[in-house]
N, C-alpha and C positions, 0 to 999 in steps of 0.2 A: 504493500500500500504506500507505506511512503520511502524513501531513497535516501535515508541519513542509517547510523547506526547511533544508538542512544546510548549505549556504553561507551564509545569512544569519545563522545561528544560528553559528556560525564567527565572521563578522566581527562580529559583536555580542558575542563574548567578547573577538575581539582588542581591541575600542574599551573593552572594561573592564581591561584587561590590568593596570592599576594594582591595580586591586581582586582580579583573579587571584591576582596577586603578592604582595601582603598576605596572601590565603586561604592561598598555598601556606608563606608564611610561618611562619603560623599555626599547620597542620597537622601540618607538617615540625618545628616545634619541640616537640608533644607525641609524635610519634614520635621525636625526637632525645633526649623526656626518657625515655621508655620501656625507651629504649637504654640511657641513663645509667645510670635507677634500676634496672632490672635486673640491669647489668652490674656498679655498686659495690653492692649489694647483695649479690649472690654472691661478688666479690672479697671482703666484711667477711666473709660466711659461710666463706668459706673460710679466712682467718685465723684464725679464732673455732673453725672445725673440725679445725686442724692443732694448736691445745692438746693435742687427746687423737688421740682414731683415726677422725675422723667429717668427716674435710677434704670427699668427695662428698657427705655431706650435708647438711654446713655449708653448700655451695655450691649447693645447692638450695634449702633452705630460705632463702637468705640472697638469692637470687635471686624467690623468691614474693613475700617480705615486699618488695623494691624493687617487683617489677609491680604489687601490690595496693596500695601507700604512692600512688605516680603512680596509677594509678585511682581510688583516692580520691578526690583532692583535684582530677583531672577532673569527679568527680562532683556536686562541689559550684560548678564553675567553669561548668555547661554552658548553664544560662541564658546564661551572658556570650557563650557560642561564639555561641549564635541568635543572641544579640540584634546583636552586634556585627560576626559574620563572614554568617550566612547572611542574613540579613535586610537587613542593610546590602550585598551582592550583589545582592541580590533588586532593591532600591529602584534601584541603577545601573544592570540591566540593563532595566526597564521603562524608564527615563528614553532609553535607547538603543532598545530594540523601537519605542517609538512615535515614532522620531524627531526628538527633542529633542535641543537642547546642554546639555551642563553648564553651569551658571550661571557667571559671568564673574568669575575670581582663585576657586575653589573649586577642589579636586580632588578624586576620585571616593570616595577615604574620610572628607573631611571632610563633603561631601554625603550620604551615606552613612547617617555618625551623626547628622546633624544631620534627615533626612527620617524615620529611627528612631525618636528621641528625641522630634519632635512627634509619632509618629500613638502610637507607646506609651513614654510618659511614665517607665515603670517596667519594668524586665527582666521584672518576674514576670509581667505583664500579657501580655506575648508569648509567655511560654511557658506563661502557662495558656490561650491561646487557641490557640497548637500544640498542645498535647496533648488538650485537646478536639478538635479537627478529625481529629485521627489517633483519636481514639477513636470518632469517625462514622465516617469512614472503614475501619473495620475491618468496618460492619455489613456494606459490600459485599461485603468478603470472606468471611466467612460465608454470606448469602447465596451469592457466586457458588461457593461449597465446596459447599452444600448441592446444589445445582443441578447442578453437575461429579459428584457422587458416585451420582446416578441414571442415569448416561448408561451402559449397559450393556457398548456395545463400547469401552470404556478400562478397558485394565488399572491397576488400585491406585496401582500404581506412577506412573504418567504422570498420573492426576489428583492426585496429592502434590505433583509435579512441578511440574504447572502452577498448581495452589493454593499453593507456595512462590514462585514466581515472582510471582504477582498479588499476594503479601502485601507483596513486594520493593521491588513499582513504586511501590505507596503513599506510598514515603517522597518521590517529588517533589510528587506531588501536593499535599502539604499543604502545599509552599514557595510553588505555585503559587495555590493559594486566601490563603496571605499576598499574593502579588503582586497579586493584585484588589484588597484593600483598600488597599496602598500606591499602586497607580494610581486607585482613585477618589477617592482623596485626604478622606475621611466622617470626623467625628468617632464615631463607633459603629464598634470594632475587631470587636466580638462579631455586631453584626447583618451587616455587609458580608461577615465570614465567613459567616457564616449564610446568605448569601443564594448566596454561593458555591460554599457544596457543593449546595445545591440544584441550581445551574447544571451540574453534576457529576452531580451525580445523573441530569438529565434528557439528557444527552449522555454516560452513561457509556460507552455500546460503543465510541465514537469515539476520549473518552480513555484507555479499558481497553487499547484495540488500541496506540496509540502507546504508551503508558505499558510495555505489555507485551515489545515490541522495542525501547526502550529498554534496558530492564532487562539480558533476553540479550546486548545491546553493552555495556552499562557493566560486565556479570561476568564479561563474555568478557577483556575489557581487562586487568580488576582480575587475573583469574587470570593473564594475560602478565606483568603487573608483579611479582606475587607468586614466579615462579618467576625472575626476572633480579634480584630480591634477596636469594634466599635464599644466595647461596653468599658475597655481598661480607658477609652477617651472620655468617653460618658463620666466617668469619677475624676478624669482629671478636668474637664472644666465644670466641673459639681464645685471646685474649691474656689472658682472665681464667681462662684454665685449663682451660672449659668443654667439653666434644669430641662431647656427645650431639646429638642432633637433634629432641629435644621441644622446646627454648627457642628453637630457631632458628628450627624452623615458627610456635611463637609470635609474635615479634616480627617473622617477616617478615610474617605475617598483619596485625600491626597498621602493618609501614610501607606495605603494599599499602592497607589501607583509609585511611591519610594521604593515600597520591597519588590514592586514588581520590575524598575528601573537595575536594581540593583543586582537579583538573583533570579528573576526569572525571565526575563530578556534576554541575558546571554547566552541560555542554554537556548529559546531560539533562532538568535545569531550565529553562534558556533555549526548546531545542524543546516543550517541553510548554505553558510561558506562551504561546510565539509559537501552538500550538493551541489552548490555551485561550481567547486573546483573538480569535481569528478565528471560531470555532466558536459563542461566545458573544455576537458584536457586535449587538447588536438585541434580545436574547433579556431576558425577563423570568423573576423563577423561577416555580416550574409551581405552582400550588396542589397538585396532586394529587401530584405527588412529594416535595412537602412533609410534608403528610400523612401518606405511606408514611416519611418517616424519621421523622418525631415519635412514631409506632407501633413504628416499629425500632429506635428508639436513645435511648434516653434523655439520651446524652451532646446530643445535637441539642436535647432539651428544656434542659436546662442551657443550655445554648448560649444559646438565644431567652429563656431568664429572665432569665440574663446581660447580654443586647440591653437587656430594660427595664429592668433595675438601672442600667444603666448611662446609660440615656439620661433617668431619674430625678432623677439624683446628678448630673447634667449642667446647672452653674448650677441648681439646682432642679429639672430638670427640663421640659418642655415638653409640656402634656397631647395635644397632637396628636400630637407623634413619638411616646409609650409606647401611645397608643392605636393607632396605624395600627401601629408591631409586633405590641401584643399581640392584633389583630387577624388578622393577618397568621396 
């Protein structure tokens, strides 16, 4: 049924376990601040509302303004999360998939940053070439929505369903097309993407299918975790006064997407690289499915414009490499 093996994909998370631990580090401390700033948030509102007669909505409003303050300043931080938590995962577990040691006196996050930092130079560069491949990536979804909504015997309902889910699985696949370029080790971050989703492109069923029972186990999970923290939340903001159940399912919503960022993503990510890189081994991209996204998506053109700006601007440039892309 599906094309990964789950034992390997297992011990290939325990051999990064360093770098787990760091992720969960990570994770757990912007849901620990989530906690914070919501909960002294509403503690100040409520002070501030027992002046007069408005103590509940001091504490509400006092409670927004903390979730939105930390969202914030998440928002401006989140290049850093790629560049430094997922990316630098990514670069550890290919060095593990394909059998390698870690280089000798390094540990897995100093290797990490350091395998990051060479192939992209600049945070922005990483996540403007994420968010490009997620914006290819979405043409399929469309597509495969377009395609699902003709199918006469599915009710509405179940093709929502399943076009929710295929939008879900997306989100590995793009860590996965970073994983290509961090293992072909190319100075062109834009073209070896580029050449990736192609590879994607032309073996979608294969990664649709896994990508897609991935998805149903990592929200099956996520929903277990979400209901074994709602109640330990439920008593910790019982001490700032709080007794409703809107801000509970909040914040337990965002510690269940912590643990799921942390420990249960990866073992999606790892299984889908390990199909990826097998499914892919020989293969060259397809002209003709090329074609078909540069018709589809314009994010894909940027993408290949980007290949030759960049391989231009590279010591000057080299007329062979921008011709064979732009020929490409």
């Amino acid at each position: 049924m599906v094309d990964f093996k789950f034992g390997q994909v297992m011990s290939t998370l325990w051999k990064t376990k360093e770098f787990v631990l760091f992720r969960f580090l990570i994770y757990m401390g912007i849901t620990l601040a989530y906690i914070i700033g919501t909960g002294t948030g509403g503690g100040i509102g409520y002070l501030v509302g027992s002046a007069g007669d408005g103590k509940e909505a001091g504490l509400f409003y006092g409670m927004v303004g903390g979730f939105t303050l930390v969202s914030g300043v998440l928002y401006y931080v989140r290049e850093y999360l790629l560049y430094l938590v997922k990316a630098g995962h990514i670069a550890v577990i290919v060095k593990h998939l394909d059998g390698e040691p870690m280089p000798d006196g390094k540990g897995q996050i100093k290797y990490a940053q350091e395998v990051v930092k060479e192939r992209f130079k600049e945070s922005s560069v990483l996540f403007g070439v994420d968010q490009l491949i997620k914006g290819v990536l979405k043409t399929f979804n469309r597509i495969f929505s377009g395609v699902m909504s003709f199918i006469p015997v599915l009710p509405q309902g179940i093709v929502n369903f399943v076009n929710a889910v295929i939008n879900m699985s997306l989100t590995y696949v793009d860590e996965v097309i970073l994983a290509y370029y961090i293992r072909n080790n190319s100075e062109n971050p834009w073209e070896d993407s580029r050449k990736a989703l192609v590879l994607y492109a032309q073996n979608y069923k294969t990664f649709l299918k896994n990508a897609l029972f991935l998805t149903i186990i990592t929200w099956v999970l996520s929903l277990l975790v979400l209901v074994l923290v709602f109640a330990p939340l439920a008593w910790i903001l019982s001490i700032v006064g709080y007794t409703g159940n809107m801000w509970v399912l909040i914040l337990a919503i965002v510690t269940a997407w912590g643990i799921k960022a942390a420990l249960i993503d990866p073992i999606a990510m790892t299984a889908l690289m390990q199909v990826f890189f097998k499914v892919t081994e020989g293969q060259e991209p397809n002209p003709e499915w090329e074609a078909k996204l540069e018709r589809g998506s314009k994010k894909f053109v940027e993408m290949k414009n980007k290949a030759v700006g960049w391989a231009k601007s590279k010591f000057g440039g080299s007329k062979t490499d921008t011709a064979q892309i732009e020929k490409q």
